[in-house]
PyMOL Python script that loads the backbone (N, CA, C, O; Angstrom):
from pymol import cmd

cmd.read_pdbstr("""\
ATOM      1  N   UNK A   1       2.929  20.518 -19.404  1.00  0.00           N
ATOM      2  CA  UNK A   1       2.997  19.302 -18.628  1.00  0.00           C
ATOM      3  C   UNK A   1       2.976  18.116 -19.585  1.00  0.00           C
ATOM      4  O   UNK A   1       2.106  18.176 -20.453  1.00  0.00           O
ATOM      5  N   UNK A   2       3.793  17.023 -19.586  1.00  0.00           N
ATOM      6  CA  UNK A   2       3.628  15.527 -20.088  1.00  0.00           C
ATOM      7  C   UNK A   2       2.698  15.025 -19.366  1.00  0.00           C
ATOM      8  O   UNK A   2       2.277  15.315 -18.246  1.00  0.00           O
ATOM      9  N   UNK A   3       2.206  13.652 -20.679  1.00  0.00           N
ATOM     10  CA  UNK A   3       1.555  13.127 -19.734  1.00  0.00           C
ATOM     11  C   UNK A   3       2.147  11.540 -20.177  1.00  0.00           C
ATOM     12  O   UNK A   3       3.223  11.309 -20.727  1.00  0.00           O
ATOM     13  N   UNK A   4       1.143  10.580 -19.776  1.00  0.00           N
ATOM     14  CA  UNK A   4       1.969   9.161 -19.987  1.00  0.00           C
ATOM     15  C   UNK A   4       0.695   8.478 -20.346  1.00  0.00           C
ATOM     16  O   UNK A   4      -0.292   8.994 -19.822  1.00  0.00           O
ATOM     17  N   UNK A   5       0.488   7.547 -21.034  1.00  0.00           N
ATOM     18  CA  UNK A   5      -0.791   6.688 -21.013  1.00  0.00           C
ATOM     19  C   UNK A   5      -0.591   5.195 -20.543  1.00  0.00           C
ATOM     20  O   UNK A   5      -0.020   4.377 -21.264  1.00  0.00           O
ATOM     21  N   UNK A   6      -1.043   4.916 -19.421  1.00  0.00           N
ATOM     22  CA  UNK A   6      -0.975   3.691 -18.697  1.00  0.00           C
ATOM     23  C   UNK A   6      -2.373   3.090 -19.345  1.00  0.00           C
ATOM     24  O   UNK A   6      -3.150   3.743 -20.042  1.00  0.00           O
ATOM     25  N   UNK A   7      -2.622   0.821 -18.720  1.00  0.00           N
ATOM     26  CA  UNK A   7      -3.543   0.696 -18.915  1.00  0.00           C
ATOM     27  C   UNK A   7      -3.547   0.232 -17.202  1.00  0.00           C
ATOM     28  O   UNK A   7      -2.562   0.103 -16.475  1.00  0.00           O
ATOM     29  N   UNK A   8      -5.246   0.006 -16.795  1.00  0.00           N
ATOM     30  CA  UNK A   8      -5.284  -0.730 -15.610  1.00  0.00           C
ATOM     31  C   UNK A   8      -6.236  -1.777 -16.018  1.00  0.00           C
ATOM     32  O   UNK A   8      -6.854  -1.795 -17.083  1.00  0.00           O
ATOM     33  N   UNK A   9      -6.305  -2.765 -14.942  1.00  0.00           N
ATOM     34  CA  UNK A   9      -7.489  -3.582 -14.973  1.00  0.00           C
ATOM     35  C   UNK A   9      -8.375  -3.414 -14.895  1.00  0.00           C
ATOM     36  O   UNK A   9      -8.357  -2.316 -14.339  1.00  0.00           O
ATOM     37  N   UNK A  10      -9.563  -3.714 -15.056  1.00  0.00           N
ATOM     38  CA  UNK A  10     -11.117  -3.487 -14.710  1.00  0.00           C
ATOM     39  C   UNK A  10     -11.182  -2.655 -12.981  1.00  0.00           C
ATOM     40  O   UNK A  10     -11.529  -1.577 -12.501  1.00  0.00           O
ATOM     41  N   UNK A  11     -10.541  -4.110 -12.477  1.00  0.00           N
ATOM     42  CA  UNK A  11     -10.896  -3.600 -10.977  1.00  0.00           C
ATOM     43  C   UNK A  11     -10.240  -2.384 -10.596  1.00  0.00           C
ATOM     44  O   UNK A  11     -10.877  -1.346 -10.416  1.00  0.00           O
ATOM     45  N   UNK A  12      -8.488  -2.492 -10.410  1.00  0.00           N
ATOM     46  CA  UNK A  12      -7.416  -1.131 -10.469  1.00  0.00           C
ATOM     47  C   UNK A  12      -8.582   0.158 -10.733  1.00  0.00           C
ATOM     48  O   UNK A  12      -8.915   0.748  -9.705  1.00  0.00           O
ATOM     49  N   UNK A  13      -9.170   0.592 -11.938  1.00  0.00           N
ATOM     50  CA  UNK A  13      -9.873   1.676 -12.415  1.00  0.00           C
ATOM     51  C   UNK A  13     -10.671   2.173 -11.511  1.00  0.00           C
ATOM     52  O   UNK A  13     -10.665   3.294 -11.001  1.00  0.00           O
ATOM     53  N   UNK A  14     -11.672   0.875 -11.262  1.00  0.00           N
ATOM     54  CA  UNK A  14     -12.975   0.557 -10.164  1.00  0.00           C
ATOM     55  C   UNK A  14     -12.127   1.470  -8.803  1.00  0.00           C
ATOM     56  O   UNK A  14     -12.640   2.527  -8.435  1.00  0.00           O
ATOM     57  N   UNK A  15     -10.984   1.031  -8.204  1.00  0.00           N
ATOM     58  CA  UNK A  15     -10.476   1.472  -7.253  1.00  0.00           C
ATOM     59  C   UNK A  15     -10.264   2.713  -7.236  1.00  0.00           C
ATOM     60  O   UNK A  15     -10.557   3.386  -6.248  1.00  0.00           O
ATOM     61  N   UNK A  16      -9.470   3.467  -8.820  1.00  0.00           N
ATOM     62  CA  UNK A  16      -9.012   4.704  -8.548  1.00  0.00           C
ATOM     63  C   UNK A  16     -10.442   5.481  -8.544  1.00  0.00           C
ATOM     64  O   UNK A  16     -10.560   6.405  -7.740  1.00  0.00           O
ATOM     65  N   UNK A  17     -11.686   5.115  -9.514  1.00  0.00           N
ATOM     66  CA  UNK A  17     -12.279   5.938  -9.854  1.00  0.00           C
ATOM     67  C   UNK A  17     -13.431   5.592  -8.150  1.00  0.00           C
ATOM     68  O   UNK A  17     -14.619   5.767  -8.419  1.00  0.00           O
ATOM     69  N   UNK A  18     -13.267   5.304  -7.111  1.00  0.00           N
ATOM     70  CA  UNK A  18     -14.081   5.502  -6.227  1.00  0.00           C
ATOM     71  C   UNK A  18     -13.355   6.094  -5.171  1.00  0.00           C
ATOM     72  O   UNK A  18     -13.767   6.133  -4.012  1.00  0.00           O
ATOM     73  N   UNK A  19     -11.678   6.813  -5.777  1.00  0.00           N
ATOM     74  CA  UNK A  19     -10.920   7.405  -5.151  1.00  0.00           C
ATOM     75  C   UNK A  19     -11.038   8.674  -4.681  1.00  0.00           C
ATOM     76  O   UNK A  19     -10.727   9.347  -3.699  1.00  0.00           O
ATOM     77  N   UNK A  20     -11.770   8.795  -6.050  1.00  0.00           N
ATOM     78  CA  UNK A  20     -12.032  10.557  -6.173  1.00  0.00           C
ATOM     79  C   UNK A  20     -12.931  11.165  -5.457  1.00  0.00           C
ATOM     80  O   UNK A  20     -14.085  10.735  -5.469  1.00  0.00           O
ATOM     81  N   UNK A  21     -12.577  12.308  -4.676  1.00  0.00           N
ATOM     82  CA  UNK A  21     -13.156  12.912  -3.726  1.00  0.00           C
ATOM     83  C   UNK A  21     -14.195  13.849  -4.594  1.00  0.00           C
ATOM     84  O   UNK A  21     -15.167  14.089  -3.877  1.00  0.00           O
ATOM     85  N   UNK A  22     -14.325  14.449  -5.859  1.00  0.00           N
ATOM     86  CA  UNK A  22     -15.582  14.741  -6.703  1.00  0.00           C
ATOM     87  C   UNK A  22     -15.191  13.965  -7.988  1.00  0.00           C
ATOM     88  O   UNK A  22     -14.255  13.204  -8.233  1.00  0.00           O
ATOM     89  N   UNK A  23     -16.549  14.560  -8.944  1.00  0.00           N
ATOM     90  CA  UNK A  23     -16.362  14.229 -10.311  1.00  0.00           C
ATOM     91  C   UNK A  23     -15.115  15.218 -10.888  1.00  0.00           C
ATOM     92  O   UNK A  23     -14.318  14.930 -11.782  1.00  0.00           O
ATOM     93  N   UNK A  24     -15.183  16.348 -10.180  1.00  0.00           N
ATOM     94  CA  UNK A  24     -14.043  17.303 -11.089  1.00  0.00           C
ATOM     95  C   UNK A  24     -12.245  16.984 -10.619  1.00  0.00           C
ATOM     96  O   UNK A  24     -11.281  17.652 -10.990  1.00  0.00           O
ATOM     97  N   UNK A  25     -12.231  15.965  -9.861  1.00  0.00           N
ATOM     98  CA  UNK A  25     -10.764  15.827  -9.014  1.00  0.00           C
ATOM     99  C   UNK A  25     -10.221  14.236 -10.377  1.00  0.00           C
ATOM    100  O   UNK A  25     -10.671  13.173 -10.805  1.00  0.00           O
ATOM    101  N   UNK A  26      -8.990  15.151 -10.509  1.00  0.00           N
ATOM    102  CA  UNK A  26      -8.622  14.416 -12.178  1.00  0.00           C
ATOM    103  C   UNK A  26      -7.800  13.016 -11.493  1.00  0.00           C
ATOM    104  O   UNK A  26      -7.361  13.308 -10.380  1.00  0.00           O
ATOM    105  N   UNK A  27      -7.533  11.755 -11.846  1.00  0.00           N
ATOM    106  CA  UNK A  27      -7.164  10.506 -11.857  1.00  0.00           C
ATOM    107  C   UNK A  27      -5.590  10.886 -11.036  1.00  0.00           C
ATOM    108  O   UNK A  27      -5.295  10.415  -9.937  1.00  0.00           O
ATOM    109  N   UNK A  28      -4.541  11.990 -11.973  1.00  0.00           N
ATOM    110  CA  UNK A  28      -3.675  12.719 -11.593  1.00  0.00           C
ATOM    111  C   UNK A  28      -3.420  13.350 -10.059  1.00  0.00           C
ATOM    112  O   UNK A  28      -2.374  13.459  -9.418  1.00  0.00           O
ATOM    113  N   UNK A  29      -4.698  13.696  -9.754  1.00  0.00           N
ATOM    114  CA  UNK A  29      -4.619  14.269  -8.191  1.00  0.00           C
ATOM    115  C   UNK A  29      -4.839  13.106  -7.460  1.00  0.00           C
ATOM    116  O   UNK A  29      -4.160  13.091  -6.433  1.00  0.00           O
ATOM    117  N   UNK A  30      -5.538  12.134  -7.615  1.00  0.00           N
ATOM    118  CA  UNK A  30      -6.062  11.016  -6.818  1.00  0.00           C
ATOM    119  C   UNK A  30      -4.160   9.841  -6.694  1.00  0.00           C
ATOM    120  O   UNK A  30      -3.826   8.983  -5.876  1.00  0.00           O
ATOM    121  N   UNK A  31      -3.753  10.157  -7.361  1.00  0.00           N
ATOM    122  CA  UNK A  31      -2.412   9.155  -7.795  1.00  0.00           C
ATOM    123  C   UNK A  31      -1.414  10.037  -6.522  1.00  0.00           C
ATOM    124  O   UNK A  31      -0.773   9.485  -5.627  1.00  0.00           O
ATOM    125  N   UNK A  32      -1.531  11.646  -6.790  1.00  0.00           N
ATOM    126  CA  UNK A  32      -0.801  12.139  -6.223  1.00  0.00           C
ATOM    127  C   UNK A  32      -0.704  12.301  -4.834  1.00  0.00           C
ATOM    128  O   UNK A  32       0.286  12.538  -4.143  1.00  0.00           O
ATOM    129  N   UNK A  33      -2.427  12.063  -4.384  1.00  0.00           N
ATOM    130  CA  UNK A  33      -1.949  12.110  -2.999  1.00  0.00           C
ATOM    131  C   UNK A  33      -2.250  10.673  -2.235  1.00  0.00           C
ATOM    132  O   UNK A  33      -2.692  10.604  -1.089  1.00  0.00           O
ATOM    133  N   UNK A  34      -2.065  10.009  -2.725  1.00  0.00           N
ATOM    134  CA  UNK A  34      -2.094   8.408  -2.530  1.00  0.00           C
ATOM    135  C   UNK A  34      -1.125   8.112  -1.673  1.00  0.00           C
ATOM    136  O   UNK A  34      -0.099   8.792  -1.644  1.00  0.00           O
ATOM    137  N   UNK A  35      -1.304   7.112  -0.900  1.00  0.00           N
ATOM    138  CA  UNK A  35      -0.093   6.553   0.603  1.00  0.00           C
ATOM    139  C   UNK A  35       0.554   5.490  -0.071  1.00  0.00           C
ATOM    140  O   UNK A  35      -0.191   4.749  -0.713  1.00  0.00           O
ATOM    141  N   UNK A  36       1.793   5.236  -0.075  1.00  0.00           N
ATOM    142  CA  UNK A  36       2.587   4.467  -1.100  1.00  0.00           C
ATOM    143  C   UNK A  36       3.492   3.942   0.542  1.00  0.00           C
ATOM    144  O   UNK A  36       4.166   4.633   1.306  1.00  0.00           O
ATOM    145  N   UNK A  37       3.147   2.526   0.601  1.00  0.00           N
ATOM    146  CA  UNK A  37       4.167   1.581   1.416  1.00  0.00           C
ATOM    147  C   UNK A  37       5.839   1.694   1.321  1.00  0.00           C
ATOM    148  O   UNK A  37       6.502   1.212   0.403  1.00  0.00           O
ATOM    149  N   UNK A  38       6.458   2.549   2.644  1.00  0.00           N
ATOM    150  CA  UNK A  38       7.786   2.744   2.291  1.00  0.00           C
ATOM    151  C   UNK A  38       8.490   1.835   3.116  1.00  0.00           C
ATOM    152  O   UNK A  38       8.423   1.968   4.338  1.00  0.00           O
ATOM    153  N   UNK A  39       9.103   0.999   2.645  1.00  0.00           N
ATOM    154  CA  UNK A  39       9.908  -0.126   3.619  1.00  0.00           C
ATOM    155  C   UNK A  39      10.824   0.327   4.655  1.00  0.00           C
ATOM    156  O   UNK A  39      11.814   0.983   4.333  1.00  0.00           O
ATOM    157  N   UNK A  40      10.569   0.017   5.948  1.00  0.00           N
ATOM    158  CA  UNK A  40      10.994   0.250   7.017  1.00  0.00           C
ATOM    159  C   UNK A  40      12.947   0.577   7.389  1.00  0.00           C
ATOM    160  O   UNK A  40      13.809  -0.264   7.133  1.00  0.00           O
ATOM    161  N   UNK A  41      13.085   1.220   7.680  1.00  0.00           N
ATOM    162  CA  UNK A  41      14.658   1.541   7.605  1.00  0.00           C
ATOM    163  C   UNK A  41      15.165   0.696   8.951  1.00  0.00           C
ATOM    164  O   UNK A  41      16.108  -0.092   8.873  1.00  0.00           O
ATOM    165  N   UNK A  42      14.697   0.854   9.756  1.00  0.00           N
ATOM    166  CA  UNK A  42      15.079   0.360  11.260  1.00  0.00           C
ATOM    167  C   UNK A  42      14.057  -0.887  11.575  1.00  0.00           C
ATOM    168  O   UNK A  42      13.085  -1.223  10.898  1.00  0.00           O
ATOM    169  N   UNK A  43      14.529  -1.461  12.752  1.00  0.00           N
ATOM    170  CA  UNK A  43      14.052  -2.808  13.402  1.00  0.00           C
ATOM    171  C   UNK A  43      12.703  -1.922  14.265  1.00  0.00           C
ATOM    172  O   UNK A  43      11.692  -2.459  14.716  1.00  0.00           O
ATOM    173  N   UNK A  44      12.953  -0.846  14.307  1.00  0.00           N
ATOM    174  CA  UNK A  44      11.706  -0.358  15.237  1.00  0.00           C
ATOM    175  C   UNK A  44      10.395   0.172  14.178  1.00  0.00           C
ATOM    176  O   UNK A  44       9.174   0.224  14.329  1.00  0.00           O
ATOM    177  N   UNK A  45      11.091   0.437  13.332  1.00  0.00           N
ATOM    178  CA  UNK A  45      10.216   1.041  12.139  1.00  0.00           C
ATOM    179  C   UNK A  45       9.270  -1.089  11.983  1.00  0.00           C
ATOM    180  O   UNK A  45       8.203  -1.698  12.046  1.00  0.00           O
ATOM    181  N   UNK A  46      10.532  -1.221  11.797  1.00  0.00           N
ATOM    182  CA  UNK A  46       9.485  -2.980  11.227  1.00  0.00           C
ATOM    183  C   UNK A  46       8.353  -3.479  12.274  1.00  0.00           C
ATOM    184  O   UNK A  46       7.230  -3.914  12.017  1.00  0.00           O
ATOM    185  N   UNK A  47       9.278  -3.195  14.133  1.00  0.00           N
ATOM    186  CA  UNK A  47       8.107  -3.114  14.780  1.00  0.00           C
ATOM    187  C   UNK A  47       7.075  -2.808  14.536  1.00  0.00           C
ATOM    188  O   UNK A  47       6.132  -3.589  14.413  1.00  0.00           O
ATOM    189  N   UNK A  48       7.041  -1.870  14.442  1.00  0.00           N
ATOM    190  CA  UNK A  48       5.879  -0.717  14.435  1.00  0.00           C
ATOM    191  C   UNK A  48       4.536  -1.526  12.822  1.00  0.00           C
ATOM    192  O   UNK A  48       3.306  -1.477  12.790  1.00  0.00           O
ATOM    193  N   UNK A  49       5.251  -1.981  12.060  1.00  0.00           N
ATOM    194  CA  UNK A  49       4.229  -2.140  10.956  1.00  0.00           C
ATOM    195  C   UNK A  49       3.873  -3.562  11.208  1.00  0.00           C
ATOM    196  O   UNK A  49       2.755  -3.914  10.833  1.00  0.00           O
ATOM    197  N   UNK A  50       4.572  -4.351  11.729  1.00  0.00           N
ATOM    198  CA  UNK A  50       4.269  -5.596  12.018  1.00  0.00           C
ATOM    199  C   UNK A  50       3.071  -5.141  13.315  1.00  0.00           C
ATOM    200  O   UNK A  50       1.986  -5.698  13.147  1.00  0.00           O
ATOM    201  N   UNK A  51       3.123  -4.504  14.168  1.00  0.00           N
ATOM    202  CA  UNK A  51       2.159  -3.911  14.964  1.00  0.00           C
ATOM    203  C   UNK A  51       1.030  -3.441  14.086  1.00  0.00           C
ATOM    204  O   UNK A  51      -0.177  -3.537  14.306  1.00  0.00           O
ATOM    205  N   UNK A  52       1.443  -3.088  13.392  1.00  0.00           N
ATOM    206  CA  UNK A  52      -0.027  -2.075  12.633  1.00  0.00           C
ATOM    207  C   UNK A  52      -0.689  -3.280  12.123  1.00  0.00           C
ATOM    208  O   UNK A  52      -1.876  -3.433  12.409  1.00  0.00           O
ATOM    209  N   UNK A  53       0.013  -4.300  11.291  1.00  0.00           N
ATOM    210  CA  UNK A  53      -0.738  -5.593  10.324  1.00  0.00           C
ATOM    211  C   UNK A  53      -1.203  -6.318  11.459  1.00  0.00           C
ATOM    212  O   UNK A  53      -2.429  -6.230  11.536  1.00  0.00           O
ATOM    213  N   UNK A  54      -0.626  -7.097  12.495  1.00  0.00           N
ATOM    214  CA  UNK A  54      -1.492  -7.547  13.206  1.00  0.00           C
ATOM    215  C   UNK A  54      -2.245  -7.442  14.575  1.00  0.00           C
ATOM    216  O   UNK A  54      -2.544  -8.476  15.173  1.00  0.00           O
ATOM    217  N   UNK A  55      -2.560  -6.191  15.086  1.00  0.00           N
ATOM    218  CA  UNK A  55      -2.669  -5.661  16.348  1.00  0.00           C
ATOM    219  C   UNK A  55      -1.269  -5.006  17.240  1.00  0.00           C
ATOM    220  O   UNK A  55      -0.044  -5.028  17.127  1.00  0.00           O
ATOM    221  N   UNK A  56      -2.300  -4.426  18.178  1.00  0.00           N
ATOM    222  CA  UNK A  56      -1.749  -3.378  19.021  1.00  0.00           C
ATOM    223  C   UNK A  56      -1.013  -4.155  19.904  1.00  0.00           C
ATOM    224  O   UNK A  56      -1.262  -5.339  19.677  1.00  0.00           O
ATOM    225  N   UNK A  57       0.047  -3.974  21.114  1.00  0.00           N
ATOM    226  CA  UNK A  57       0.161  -4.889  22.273  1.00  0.00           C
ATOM    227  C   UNK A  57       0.847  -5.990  22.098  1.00  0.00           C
ATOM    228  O   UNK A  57       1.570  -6.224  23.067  1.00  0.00           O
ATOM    229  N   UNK A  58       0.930  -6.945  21.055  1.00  0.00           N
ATOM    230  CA  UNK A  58       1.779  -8.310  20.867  1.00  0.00           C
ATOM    231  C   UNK A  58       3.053  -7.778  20.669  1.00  0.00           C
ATOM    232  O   UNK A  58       3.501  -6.884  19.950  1.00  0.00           O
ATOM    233  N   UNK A  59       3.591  -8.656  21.598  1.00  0.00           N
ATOM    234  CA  UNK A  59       4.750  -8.843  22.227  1.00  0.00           C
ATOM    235  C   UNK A  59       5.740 -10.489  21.478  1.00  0.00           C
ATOM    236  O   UNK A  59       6.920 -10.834  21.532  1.00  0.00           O
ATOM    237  N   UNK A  60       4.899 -10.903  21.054  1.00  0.00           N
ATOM    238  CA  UNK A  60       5.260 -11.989  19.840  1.00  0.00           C
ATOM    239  C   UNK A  60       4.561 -12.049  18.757  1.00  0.00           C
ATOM    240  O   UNK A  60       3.479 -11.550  18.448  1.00  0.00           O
ATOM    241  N   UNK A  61       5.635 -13.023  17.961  1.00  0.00           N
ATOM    242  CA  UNK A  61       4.875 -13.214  15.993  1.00  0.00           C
ATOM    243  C   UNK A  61       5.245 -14.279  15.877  1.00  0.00           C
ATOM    244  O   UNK A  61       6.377 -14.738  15.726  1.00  0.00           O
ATOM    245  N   UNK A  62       3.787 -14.955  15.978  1.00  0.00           N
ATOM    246  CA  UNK A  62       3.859 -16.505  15.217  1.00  0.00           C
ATOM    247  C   UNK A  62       4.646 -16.589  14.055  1.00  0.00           C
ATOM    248  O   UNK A  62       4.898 -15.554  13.438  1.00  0.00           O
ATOM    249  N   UNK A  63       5.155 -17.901  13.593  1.00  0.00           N
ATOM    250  CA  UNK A  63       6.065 -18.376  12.117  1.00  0.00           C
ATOM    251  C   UNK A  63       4.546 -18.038  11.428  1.00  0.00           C
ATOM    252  O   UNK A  63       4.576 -17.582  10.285  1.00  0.00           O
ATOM    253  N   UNK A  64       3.440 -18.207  11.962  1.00  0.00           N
ATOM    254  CA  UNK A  64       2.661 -17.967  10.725  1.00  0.00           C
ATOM    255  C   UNK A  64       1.961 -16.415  10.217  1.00  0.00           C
ATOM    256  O   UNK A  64       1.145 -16.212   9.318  1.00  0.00           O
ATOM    257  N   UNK A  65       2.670 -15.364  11.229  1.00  0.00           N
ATOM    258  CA  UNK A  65       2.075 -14.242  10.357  1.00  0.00           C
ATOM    259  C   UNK A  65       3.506 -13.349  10.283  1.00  0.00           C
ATOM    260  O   UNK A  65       3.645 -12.133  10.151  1.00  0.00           O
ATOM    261  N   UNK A  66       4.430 -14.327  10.407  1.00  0.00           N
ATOM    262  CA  UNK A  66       5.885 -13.541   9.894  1.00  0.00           C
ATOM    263  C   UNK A  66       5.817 -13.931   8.312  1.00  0.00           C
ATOM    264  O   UNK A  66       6.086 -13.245   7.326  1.00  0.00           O
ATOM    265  N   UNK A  67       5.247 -15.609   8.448  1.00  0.00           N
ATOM    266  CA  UNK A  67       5.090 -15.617   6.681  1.00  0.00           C
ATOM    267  C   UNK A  67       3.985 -14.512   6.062  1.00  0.00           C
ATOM    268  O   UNK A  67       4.283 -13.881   5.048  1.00  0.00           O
ATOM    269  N   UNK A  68       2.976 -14.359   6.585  1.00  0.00           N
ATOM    270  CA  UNK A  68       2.172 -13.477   6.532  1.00  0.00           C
ATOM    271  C   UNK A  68       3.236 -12.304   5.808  1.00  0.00           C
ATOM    272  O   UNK A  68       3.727 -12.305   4.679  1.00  0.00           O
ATOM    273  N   UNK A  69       3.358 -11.451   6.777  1.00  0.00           N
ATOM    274  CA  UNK A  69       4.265 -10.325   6.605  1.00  0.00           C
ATOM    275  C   UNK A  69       5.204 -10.482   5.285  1.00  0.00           C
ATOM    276  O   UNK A  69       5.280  -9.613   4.416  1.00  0.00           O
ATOM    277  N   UNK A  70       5.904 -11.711   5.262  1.00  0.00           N
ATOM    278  CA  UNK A  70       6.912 -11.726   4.290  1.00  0.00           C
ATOM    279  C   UNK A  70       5.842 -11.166   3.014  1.00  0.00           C
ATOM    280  O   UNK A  70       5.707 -10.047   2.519  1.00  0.00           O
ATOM    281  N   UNK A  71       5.170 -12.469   2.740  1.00  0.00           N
ATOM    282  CA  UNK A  71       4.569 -12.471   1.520  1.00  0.00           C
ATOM    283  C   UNK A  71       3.492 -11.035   0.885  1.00  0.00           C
ATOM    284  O   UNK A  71       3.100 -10.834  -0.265  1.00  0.00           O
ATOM    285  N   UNK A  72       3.249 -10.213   2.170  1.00  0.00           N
ATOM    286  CA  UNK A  72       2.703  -9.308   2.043  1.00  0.00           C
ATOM    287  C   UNK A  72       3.444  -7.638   1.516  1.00  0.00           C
ATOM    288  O   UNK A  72       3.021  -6.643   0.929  1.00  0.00           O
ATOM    289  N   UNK A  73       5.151  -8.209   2.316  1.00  0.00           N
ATOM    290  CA  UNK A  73       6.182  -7.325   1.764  1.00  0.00           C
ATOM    291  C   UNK A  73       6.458  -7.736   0.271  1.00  0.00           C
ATOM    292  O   UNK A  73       7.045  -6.850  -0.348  1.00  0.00           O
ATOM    293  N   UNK A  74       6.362  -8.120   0.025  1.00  0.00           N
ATOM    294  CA  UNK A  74       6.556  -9.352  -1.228  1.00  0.00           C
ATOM    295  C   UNK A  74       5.911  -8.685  -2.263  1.00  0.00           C
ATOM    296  O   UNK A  74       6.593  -8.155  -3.140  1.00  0.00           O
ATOM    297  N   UNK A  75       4.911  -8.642  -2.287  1.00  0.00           N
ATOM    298  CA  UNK A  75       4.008  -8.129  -2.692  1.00  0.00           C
ATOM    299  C   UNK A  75       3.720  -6.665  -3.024  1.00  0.00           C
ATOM    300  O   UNK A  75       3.278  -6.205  -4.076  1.00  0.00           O
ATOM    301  N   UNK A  76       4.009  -6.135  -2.081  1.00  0.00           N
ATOM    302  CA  UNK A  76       4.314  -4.288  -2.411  1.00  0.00           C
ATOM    303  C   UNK A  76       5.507  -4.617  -3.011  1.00  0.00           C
ATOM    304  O   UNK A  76       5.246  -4.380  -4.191  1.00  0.00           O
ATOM    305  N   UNK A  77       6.702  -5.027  -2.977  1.00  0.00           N
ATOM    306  CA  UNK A  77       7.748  -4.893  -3.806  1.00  0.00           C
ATOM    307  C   UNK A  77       7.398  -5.298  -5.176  1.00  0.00           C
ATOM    308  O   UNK A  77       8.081  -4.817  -6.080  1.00  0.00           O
ATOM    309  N   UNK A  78       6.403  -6.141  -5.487  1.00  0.00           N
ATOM    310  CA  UNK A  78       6.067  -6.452  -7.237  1.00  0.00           C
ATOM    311  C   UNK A  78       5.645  -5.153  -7.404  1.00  0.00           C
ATOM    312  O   UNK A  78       6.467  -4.514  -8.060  1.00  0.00           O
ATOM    313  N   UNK A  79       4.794  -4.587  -7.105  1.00  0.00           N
ATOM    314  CA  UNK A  79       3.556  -3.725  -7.383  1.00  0.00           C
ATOM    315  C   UNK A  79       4.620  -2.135  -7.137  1.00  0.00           C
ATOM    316  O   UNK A  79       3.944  -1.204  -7.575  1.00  0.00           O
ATOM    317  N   UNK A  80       5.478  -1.804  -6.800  1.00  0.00           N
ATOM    318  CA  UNK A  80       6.292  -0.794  -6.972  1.00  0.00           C
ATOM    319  C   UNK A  80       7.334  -0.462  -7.995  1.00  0.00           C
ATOM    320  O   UNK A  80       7.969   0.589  -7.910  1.00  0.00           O
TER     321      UNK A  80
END
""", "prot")
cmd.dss("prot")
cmd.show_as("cartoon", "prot")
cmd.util.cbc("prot")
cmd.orient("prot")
C-alpha cells in the first residue's frame, strides 16, 4: 500500500482525532468512511438539501438563506 503525507491544522487533527471510534481505528479508516457533500444533480435533489439546511416543510427561501446556501456551496467546493 502507498501512503501520502498531508499536513492539517491544529483544529482539522482535533476533528479527525475525536473521529475515531477507538484508539486502534487508524486516521485512514476514519477518512474512509467519512460523508463527503455530493452536489445535487437534479432541482429535486437541491430541494431536498436546501430542506435539510434549513428545516422540514418550507415551502419558500428567503434571498437571505439562498445566500446562505450559495456561500455554504461555496465553500464545500474550496475544501474538495
Amino acid at each position: 500500500m502507498n501512503f501520502k503525507t498531508i499536513s492539517l491544522s491544529e483544529d482539522a487533527y482535533k476533528i479527525l482525532k475525536k473521529a475515531k471510534r477507538s484508539p486502534r481505528e487508524s486516521f485512514t479508516e476514519v477518512v474512509r468512511r467519512a460523508s463527503w457533500d455530493e452536489p445535487a444533480e437534479t432541482m429535486g435533489e437541491a430541494l431536498d438539501l436546501l430542506e435539510t439546511e434549513f428545516g422540514h416543510g418550507k415551502t419558500t427561501v428567503t434571498d437571505e438563506e439562498l445566500d446562505t446556501s450559495r456561500k455554504l456551496h461555496a465553500q464545500r467546493k474550496v475544501r474538495a
